[in-house]
Backbone as a chain_set.jsonl record, in Angstrom:
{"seq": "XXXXXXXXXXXXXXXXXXXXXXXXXXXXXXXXXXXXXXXXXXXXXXXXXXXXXXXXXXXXXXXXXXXXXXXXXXXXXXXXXXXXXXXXXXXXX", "coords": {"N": [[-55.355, 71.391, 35.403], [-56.918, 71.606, 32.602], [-57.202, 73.287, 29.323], [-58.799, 74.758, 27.059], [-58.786, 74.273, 23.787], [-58.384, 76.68, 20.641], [-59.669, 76.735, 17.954], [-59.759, 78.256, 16.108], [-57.42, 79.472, 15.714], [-55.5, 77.194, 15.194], [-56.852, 76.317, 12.554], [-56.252, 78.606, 11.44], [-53.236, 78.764, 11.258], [-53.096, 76.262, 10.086], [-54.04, 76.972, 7.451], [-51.988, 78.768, 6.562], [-49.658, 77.366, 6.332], [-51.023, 75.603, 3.987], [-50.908, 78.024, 2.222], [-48.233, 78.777, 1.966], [-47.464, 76.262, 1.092], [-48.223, 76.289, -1.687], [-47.671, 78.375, -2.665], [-44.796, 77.79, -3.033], [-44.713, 75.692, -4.469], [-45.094, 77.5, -6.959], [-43.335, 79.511, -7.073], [-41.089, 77.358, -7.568], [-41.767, 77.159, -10.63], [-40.369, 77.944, -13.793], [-40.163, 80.645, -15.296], [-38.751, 82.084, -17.959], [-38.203, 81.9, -19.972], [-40.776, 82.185, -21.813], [-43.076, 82.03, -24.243], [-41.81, 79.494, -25.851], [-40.947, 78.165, -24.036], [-43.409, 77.176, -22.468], [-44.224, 75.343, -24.467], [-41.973, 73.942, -24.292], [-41.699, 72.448, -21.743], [-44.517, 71.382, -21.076], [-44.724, 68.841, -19.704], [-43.966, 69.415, -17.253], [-45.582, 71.319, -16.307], [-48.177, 70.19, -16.628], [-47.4, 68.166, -14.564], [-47.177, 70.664, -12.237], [-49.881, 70.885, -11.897], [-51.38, 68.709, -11.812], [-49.979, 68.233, -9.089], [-50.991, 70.703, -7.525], [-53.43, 70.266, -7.716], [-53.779, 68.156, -6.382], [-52.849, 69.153, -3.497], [-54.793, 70.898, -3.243], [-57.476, 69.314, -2.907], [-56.301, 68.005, -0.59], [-56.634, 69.861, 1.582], [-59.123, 70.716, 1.149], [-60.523, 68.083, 2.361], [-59.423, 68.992, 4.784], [-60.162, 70.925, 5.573], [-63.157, 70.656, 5.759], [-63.025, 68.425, 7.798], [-62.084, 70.528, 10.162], [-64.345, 71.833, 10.191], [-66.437, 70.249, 10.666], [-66.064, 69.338, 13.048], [-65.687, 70.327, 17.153], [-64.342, 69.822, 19.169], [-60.815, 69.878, 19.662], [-58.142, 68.844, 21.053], [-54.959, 67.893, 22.545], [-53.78, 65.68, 21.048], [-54.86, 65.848, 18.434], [-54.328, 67.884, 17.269], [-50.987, 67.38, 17.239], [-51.003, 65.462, 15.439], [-52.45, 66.931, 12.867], [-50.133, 69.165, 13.065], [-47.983, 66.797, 11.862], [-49.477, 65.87, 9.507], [-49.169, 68.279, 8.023], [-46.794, 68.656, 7.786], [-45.862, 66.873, 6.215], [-46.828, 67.376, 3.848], [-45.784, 69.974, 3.498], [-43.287, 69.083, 2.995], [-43.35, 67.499, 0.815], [-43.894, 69.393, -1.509], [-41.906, 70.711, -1.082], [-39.081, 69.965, -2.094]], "CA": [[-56.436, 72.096, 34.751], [-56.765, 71.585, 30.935], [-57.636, 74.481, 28.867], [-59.996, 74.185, 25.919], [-57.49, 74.737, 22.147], [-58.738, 77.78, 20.202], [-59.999, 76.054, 16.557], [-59.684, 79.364, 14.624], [-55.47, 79.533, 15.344], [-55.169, 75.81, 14.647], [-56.779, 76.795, 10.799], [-55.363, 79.89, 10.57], [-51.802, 78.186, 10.962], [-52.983, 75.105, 8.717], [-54.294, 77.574, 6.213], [-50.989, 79.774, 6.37], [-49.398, 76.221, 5.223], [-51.195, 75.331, 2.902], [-50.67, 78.932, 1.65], [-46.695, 78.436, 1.702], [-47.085, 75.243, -0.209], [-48.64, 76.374, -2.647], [-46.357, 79.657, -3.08], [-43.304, 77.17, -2.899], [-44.945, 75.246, -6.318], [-45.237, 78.365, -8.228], [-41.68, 79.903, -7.164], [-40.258, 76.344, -8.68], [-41.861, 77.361, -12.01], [-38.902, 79.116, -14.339], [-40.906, 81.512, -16.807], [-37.923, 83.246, -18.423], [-38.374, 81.8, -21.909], [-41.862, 82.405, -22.61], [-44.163, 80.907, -24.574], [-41.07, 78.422, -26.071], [-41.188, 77.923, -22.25], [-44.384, 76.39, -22.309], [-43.781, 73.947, -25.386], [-40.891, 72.718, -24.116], [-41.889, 72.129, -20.619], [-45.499, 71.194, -21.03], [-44.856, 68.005, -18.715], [-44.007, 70.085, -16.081], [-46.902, 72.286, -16.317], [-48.67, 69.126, -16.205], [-47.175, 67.573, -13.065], [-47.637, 71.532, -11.054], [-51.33, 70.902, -12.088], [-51.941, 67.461, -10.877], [-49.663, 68.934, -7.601], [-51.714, 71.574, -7.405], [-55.146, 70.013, -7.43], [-53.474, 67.469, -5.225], [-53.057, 70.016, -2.447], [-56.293, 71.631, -3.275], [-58.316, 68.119, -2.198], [-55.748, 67.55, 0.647], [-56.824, 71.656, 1.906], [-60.706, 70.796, 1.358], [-60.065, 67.726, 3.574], [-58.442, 69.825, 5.972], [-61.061, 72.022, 5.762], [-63.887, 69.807, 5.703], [-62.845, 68.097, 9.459], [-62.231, 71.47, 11.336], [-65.763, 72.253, 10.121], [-67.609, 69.43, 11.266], [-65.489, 69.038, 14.725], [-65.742, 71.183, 17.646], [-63.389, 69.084, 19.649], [-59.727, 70.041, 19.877], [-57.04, 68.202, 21.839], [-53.572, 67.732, 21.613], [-53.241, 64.814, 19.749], [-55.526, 66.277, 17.026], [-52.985, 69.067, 17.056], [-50.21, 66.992, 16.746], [-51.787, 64.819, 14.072], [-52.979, 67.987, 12.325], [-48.739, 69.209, 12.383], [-47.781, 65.673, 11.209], [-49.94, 66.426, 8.151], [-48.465, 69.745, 7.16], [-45.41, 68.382, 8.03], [-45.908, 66.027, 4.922], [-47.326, 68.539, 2.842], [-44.631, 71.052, 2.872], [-41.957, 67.79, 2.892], [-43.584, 66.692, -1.0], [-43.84, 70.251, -2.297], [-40.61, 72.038, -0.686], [-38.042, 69.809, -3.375]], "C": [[-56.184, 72.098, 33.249], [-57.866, 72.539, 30.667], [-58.191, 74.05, 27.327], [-58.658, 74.832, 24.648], [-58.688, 75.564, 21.541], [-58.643, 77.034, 18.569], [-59.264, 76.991, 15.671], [-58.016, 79.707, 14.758], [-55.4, 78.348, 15.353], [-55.719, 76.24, 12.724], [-56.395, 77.456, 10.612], [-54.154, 79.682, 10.4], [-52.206, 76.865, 10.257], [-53.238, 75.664, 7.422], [-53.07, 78.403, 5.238], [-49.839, 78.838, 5.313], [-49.359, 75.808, 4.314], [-51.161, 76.667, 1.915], [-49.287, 78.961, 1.12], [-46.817, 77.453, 0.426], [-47.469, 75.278, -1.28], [-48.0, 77.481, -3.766], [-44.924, 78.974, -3.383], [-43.935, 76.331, -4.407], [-44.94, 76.465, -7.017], [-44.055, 79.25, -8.487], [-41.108, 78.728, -8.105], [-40.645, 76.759, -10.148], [-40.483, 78.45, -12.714], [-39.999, 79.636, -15.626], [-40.042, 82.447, -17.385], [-38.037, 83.145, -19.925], [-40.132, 82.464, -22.876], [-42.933, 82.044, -22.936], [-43.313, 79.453, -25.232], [-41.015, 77.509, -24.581], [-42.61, 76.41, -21.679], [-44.461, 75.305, -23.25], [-43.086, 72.809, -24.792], [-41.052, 72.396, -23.036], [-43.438, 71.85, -19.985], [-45.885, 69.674, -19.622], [-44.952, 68.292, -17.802], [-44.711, 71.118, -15.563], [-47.771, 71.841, -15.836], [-49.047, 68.73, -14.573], [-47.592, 68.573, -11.999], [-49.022, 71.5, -11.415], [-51.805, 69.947, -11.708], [-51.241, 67.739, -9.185], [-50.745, 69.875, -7.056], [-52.81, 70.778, -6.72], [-55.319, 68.731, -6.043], [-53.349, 68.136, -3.41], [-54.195, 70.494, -2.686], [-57.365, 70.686, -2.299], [-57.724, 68.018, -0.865], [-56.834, 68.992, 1.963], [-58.364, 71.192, 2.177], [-61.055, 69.792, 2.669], [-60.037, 68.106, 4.77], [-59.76, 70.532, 6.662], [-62.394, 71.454, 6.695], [-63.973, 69.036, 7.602], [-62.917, 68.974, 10.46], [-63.833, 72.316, 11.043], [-66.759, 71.856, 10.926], [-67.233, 68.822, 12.988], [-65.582, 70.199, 15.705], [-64.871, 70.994, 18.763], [-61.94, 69.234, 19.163], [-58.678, 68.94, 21.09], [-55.549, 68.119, 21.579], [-53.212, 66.948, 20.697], [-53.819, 65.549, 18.215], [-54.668, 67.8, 16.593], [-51.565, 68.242, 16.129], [-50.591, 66.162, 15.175], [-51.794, 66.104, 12.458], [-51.276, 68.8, 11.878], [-48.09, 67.877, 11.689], [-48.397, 66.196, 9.849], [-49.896, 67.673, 7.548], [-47.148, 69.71, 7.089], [-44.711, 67.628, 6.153], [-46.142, 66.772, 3.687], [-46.154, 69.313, 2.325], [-43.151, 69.981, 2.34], [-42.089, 67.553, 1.302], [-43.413, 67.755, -1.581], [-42.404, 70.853, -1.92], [-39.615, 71.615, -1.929], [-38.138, 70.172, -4.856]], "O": [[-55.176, 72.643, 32.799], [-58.93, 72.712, 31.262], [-57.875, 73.042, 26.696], [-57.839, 75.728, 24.853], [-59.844, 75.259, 21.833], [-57.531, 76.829, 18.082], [-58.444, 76.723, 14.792], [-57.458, 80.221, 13.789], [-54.531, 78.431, 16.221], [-54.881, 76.399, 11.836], [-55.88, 77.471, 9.495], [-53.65, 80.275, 9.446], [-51.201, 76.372, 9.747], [-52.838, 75.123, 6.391], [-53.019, 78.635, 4.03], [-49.344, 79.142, 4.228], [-48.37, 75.532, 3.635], [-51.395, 76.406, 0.735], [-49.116, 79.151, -0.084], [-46.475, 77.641, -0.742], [-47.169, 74.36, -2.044], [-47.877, 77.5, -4.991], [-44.026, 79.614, -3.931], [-43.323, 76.595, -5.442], [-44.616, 76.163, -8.166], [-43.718, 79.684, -9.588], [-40.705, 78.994, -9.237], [-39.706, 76.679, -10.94], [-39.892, 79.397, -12.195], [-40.431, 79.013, -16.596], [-40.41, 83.622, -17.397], [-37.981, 84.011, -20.798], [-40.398, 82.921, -23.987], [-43.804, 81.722, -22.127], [-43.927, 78.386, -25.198], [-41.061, 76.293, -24.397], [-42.656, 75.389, -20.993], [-44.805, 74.226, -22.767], [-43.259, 71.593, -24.71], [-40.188, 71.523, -22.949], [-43.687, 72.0, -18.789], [-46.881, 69.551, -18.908], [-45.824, 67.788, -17.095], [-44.462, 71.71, -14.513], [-48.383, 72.365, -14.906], [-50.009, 68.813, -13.81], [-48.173, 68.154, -10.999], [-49.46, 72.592, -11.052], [-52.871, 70.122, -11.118], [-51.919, 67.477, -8.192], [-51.303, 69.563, -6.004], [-53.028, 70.669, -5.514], [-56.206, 68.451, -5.237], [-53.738, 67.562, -2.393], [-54.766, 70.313, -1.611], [-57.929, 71.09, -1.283], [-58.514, 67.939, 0.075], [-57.524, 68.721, 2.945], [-58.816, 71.282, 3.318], [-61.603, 70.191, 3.696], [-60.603, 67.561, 5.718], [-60.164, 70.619, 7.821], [-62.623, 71.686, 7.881], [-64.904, 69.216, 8.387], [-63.517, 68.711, 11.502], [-64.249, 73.268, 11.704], [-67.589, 72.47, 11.596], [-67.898, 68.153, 13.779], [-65.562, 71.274, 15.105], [-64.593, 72.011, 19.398], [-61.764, 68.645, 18.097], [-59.304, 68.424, 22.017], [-55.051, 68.277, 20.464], [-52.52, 67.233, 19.719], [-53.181, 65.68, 17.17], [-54.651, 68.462, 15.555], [-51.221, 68.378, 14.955], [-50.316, 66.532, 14.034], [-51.235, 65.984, 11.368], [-51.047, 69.045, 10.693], [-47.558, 68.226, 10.636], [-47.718, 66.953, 9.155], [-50.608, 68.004, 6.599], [-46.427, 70.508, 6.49], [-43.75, 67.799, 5.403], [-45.526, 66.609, 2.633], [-45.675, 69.343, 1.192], [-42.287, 70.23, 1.498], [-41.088, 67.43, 0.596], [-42.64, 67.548, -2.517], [-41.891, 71.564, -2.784], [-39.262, 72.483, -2.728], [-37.193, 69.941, -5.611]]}, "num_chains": 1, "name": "protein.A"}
């Protein structure tokens, strides 16, 4: 007997994700200096801003599929951890 997957705890644990990874870029920031802080580390302000917006598109994506699907299965599960898997893997270092 196969049992139908519950959509809204598949996003609410991809959302929780993409909530982490996004909390795990803004912990890496070091703001102890200031505004010298921001001079001297303007590249890296940079790079968490193209990260950023890079997870933002990945998230809409995300979003975007469990919208227009009503269809669950396991693979689309697994698939669906595979790609958060990756996510948290690029932002966690």
């Amino acid at each position: 007997m196969k049992f139908p997957h519950n959509i809204n705890r598949v996003e609410a644990f991809s959302d929780g994700v993409f909530a982490f990874a996004a909390t795990l870029m803004v912990v890496n920031l070091d703001m102890n200096d200031g505004l010298q802080w921001f001079g001297a580390k303007a590249s890296g302000l940079i790079s968490f801003g193209v990260s950023f917006f890079v997870l933002v598109i990945l998230w809409k994506i995300h979003y975007n599929f469990f919208r227009r699907t009503s269809y669950i299965d396991d693979w689309i599960i697994f698939y669906n951890a595979v790609l958060l898997f990756v996510v948290l893997y690029y932002v966690f270092p």
